[in-house]
FINUDO-430099 format. One line per field, with one value per residue (C-alpha): x, z, y; residue number from 1. Coordinates in Angstrom, 2 decimals, decimal comma, m for minus. Example, Ala and Ser with C-alpha at 12.3 -4.5 7.8 and 13.67 -1.06 7.14 Angstrom:
% FINUDO-430099
u <- 12,30;13,67 .
w <- 7,80;7,14 .
v <- m4,50;m1,06 .
num <- 1;2 .
END
This chain:
% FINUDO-430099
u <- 75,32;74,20;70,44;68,98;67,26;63,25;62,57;65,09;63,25;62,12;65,52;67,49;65,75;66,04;70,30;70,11;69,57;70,75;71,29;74,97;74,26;72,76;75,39;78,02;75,60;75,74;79,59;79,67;77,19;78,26;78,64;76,87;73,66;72,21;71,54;68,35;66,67;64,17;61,72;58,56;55,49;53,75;50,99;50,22;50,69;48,03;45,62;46,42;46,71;49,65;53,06;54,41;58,03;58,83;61,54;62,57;63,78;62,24;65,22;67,64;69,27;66,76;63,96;63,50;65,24;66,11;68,97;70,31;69,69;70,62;74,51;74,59;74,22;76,23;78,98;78,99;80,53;83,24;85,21;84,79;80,64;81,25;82,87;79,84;77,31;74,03;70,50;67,20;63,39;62,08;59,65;60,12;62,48;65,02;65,69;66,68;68,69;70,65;70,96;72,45;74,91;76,11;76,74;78,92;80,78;81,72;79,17;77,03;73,50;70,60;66,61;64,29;60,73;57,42;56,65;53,48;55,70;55,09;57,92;59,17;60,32;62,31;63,49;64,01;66,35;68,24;69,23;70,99;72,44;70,64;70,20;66,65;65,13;61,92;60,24;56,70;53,18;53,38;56,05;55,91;57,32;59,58;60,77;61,05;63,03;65,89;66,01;66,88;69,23;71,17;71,93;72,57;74,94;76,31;74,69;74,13;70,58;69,54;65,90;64,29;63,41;63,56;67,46;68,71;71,45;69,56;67,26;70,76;70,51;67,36;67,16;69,92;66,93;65,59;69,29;69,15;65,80;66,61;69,73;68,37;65,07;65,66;62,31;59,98;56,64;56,51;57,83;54,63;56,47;54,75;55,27;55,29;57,42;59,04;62,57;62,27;60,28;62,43;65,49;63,53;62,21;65,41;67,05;63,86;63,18;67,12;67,38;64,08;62,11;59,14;59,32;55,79;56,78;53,28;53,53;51,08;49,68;46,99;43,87;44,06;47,26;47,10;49,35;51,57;49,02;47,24;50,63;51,39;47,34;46,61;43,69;43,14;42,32;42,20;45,28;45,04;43,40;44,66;46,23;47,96;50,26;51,88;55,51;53,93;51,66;53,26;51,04;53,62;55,10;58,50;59,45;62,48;61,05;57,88;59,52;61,01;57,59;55,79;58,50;59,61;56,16;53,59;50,63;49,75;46,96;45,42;44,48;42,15;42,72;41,11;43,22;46,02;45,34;44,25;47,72;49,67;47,82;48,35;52,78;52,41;50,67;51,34;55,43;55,85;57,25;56,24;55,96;54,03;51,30;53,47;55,62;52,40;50,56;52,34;50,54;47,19;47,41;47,95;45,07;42,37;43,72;43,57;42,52;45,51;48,46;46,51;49,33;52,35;55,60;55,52;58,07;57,43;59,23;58,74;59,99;59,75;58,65;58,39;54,96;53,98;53,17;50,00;48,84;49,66;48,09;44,48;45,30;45,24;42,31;40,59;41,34;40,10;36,54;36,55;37,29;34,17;36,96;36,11;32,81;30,43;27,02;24,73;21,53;18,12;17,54;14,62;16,46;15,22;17,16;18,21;18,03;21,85;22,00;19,50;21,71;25,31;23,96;23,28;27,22;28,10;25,69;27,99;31,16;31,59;34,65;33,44;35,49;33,87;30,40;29,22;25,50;24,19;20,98;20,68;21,60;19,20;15,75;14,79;11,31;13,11;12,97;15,24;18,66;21,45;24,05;27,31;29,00;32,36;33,20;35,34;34,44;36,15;35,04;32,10;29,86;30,03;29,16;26,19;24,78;24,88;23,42;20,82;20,08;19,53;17,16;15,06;14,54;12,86;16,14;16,69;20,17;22,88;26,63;28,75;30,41;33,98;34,69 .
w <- m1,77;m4,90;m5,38;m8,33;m7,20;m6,63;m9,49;m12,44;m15,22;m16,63;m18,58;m16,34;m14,31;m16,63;m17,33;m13,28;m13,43;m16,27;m16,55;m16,34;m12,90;m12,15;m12,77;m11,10;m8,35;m8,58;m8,83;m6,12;m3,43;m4,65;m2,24;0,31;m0,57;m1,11;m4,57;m4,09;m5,80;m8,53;m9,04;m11,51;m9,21;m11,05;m9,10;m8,90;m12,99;m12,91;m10,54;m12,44;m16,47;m16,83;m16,19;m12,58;m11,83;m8,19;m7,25;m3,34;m1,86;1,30;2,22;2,05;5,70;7,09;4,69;2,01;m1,12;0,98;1,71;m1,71;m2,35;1,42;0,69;m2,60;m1,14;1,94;m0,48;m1,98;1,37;1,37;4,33;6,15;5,81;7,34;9,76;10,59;10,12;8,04;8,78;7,64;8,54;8,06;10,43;7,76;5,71;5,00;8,21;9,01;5,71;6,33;9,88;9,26;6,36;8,66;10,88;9,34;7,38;10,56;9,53;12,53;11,95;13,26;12,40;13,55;14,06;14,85;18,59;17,19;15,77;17,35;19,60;17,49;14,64;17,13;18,09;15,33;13,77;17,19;16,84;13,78;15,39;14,67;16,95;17,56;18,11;18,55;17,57;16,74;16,25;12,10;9,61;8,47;11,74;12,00;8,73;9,87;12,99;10,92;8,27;11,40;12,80;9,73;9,77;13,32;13,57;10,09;8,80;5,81;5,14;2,98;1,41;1,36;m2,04;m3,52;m4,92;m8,16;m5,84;m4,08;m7,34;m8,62;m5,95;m6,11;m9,47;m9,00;m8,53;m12,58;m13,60;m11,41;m12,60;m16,33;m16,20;m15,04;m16,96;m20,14;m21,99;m19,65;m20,71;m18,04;m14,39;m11,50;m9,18;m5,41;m5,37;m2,51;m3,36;m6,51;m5,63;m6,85;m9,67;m10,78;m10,79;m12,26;m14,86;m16,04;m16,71;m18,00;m20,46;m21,77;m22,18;m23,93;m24,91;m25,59;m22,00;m20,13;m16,87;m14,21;m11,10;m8,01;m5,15;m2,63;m3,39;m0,07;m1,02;m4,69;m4,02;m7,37;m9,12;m8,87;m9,44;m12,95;m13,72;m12,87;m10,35;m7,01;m4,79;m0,88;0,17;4,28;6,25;7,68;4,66;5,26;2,74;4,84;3,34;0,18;2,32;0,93;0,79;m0,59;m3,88;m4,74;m6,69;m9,03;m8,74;m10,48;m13,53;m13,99;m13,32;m15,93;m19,15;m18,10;m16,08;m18,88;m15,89;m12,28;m10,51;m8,18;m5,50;m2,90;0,65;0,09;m2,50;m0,25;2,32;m0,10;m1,99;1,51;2,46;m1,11;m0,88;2,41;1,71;m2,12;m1,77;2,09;2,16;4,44;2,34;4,00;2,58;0,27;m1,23;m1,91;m3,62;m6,90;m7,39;m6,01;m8,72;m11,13;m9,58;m9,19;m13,44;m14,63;m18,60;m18,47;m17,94;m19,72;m20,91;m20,49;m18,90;m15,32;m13,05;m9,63;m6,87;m3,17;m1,90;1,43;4,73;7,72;8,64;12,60;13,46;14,94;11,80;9,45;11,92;11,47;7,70;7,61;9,81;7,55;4,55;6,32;6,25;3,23;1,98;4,14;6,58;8,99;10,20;12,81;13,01;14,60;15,58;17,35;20,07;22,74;26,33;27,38;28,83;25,87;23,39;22,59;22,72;19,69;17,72;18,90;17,26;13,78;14,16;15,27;12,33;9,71;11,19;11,59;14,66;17,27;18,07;20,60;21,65;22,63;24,11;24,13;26,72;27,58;24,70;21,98;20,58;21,58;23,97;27,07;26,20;23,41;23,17;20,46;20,03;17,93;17,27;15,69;13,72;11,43;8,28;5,55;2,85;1,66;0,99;4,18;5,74;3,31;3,92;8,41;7,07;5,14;7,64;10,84;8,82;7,54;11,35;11,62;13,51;12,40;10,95;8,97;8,83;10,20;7,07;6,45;4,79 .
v <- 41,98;44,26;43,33;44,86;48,14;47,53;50,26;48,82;48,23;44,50;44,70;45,36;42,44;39,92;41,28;40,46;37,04;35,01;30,95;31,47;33,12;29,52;27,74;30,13;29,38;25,43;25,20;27,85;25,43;22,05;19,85;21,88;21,23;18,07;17,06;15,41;12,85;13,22;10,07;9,08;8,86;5,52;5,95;9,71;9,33;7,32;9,53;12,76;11,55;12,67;11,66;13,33;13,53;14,46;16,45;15,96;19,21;18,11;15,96;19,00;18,94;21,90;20,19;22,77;24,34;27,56;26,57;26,87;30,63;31,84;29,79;31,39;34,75;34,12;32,98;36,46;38,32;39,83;39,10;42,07;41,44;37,91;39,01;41,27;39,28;38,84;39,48;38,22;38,72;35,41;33,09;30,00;28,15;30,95;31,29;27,82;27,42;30,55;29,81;26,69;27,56;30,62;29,18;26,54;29,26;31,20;34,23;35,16;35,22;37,34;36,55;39,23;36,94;38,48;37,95;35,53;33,33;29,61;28,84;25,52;27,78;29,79;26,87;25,34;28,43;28,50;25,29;25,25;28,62;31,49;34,58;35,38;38,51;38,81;42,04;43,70;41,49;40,94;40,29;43,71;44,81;42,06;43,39;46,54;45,77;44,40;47,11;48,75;46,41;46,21;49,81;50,32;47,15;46,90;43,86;42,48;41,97;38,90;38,85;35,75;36,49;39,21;39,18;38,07;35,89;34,34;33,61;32,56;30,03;28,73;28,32;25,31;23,43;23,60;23,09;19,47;18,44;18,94;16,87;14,48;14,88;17,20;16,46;17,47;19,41;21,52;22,93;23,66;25,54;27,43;30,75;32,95;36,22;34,18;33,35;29,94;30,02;33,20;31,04;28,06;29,48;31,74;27,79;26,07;29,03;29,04;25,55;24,86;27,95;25,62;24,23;25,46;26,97;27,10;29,09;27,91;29,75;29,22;31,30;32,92;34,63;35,26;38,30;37,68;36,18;40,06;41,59;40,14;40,20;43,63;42,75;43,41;40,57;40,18;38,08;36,81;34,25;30,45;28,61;25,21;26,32;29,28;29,10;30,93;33,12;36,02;39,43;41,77;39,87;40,57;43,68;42,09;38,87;39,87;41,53;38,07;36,59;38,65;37,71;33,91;32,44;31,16;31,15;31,21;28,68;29,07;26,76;25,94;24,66;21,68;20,26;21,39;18,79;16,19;17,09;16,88;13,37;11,91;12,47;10,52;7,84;7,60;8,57;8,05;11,05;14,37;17,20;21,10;22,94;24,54;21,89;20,30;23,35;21,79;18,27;20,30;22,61;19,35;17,15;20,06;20,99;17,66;18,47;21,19;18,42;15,69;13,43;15,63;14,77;17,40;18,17;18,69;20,35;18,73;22,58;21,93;19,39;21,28;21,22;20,70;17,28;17,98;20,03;16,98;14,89;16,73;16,85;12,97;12,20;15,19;13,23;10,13;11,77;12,81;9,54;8,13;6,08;8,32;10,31;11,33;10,69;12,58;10,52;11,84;9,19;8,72;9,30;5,41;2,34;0,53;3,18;3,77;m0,34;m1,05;1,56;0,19;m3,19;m1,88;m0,24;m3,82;m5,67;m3,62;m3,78;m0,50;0,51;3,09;5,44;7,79;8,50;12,46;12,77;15,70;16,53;20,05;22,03;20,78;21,63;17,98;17,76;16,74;13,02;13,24;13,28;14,03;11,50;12,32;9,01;9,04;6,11;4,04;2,18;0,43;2,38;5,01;2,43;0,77;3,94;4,17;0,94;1,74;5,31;3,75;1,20;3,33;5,30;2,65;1,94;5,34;6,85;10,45;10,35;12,96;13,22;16,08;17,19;18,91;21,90 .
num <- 1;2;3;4;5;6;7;8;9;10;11;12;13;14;15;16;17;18;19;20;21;22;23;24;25;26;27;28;29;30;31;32;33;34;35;36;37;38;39;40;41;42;43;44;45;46;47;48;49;50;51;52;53;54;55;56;57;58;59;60;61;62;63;64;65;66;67;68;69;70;71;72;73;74;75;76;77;78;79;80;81;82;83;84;85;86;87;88;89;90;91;92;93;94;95;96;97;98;99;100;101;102;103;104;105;106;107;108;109;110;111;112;113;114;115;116;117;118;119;120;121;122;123;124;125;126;127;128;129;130;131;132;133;134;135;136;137;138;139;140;141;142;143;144;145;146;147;148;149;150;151;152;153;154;155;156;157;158;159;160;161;162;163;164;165;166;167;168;169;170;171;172;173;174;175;176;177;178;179;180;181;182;183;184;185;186;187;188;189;190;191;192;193;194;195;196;197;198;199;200;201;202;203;204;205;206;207;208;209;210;211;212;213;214;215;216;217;218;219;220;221;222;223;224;225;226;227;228;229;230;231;232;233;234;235;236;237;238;239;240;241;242;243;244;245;246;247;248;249;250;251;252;253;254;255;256;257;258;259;260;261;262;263;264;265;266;267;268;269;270;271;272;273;274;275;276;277;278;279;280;281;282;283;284;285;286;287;288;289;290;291;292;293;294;295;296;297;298;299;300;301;302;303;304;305;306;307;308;309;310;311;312;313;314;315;316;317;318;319;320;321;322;323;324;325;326;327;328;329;330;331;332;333;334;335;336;337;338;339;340;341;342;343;344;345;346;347;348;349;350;351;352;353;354;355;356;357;358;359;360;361;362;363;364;365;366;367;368;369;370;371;372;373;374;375;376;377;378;379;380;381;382;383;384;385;386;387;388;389;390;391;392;393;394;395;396;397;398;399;400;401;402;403;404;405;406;407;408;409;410;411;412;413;414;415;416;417 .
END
């Protein structure tokens, strides 16, 4: 593969990746991709004010739009390289989608993981065929392992991002959703080093120079938000959205950024989870941090979109079922459907009994009861109850709140974040 050199000029950048590259790179995968759906979202127009078209890359076969650039790029081989092999650094969806397609072609593929990585990605990549080594504690020495690799065995290395091919490939996605909706007002797009929106925005931008295109990433990692801003900002820490937890942005990828990208957003990890919550119970459909960051960045901006016609991409839906599990029952509180209650009590028979009544007066579900005896500031008579509950509703909660305390009991919620 001939990537364009990390120190060509924006020029030469932009001469690197061109619309026609795009659709070389559609004709070139058809077939072996899916060509997924793109559908209005009545209700989520409604809840954001403007009109929200959904874009469903999450029901690609590996669940995310990788797989589009990593076959584009594998595609490009000569036949001695297949032969080979390819290799990647990659503990995420590029792994899986080039994996996969590898693997089908006959091309043998090697992923060099960080030893941290959780053992169902490593799982997951084997399965579709992948060879996993697993080298060094971070991704930078992951990455560093298969620079190695690649020259000791002969590989051909293929960057998750960072290649006008793979860009090529990725950018397949903009060419689908403007067929099949050409007037839209604008594209809000993750980025994590800026494969996608790269490609995306190199088709949006040719067919309709008027067309807004809106990068997103999650303020933890605002690494190519700083880039194309000129700040310097922190990027690290536990985001939900970890697919565009990217600390080093890409190099080509950015020049593209700077001329075809009309802004980056930033959000927060709270809209995150509300964002991941809202696809599955609004859309039914499962969506990770990352495919999400898109309709967060449109709910937390809501006088930015204000009555404009937005295309969304769904980029990916792996996510780990227990994550998305805490996600929901997070939202849950929020909404005031779920909560815990922590209540001062006198340590007496019948104490917990008079309180259980109010729950029961309000129809309010109990879900489990902690007491808490030694480790409080309570005179030895008292006693800390946590109750975790169950309402219909905020103001159901309210009214048991408001009760309880108007029977002198000593009464506050254990908030979220």
């Amino acid at each position: 593969m001939n990537a364009t050199p990390a120190s060509a000029s924006s020029t030469d950048a932009l001469d690197a990746l061109t619309i026609d590259d795009v659709r070389a790179a559609a004709a070139r995968i058809e077939g072996s991709v899916v060509r997924t759906p793109m559908m209005r979202s009545q209700t989520l127009s409604e809840i954001a004010g403007c009109e929200i078209w959904l874009k469903f890359e999450n029901q690609q076969f590996t669940a995310a739009y990788k797989e589009r650039g990593a076959l584009n790029a594998l595609l490009h081989l000569t036949d001695e390289q297949k032969k080979r092999g390819v290799i990647a650094a990659s503990a995420g969806n590029h792994s899986q989608g080039l994996s996969y397609h590898g693997t089908r072609l006959g091309v043998p593929v090697t992923i060099v993981m960080p030893r941290t990585t959780p053992t169902v990605k490593v799982q997951q990549t084997e399965s579709v065929g992948g060879n996993v080594v697993l080298e060094g504690e971070t991704f930078d020495e992951a990455y560093a392992h298969a620079c190695k690799l690649e020259k000791e065995l002969g590989l051909t290395f293929v960057h998750p991002f960072d290649d006008p091919i793979v860009a090529a490939g990725q950018g397949t996605v903009a060419l689908e959703m403007l067929e099949d909706q050409p007037d839209l007002d604008c594209l809000v797009t993750p980025i994590g080093g800026g494969g996608l929106i790269s490609g995306m925005a190199t088709v949006a931008k040719t067919l309709n120079p008027e067309i807004e295109i809106i990068g997103v990433q999650a303020s933890l990692y605002p690494s190519m938000y700083a880039r194309v801003k000129g700040h310097e900002m922190d990027c690290g820490g536990d985001t939900l959205a970890e697919g565009i937890a990217v600390k080093a942005p890409g190099e080509f990828t950015s020049k593209i950024i700077a001329e075809r990208v009309d802004d980056i957003l930033l959000v927060e990890e709270r809209a995150l989870e509300e964002a991941v919550s809202l696809l599955l119970q609004i859309e039914k459909t499962v969506v990770e941090g990352a495919g999400a960051a898109g309709l967060a960045a449109v709910l937390a901006n809501p006088e930015r979109f204000a009555g404009k016609k937005v295309g969304l991409v769904l980029c990916g839906g792996n996510i780990d079922t227990r994550l998305l599990a805490n996600v929901l029952l997070r939202d849950l509180a929020r909404q005031g459907r779920l909560a815990r209650l922590r209540i001062t009590l006198q340590d007496r028979p019948g104490a917990l009994f008079k309180v259980m009544n109010e729950f029961n007066e309000h129809n309010v579900n109990i879900i489990e009861i902690y007491h808490q005896r030694i480790f409080t500031s309570l005179p030895a008579k008292g006693l800390i109850t946590d109750i975790e509950c169950e309402a219909r509703d905020r103001e159901q909660l309210d009214a048991l709140v408001n009760s309880l305390r108007k029977k002198n009991y000593t009464v506050s919620l254990v908030e979220l974040n």
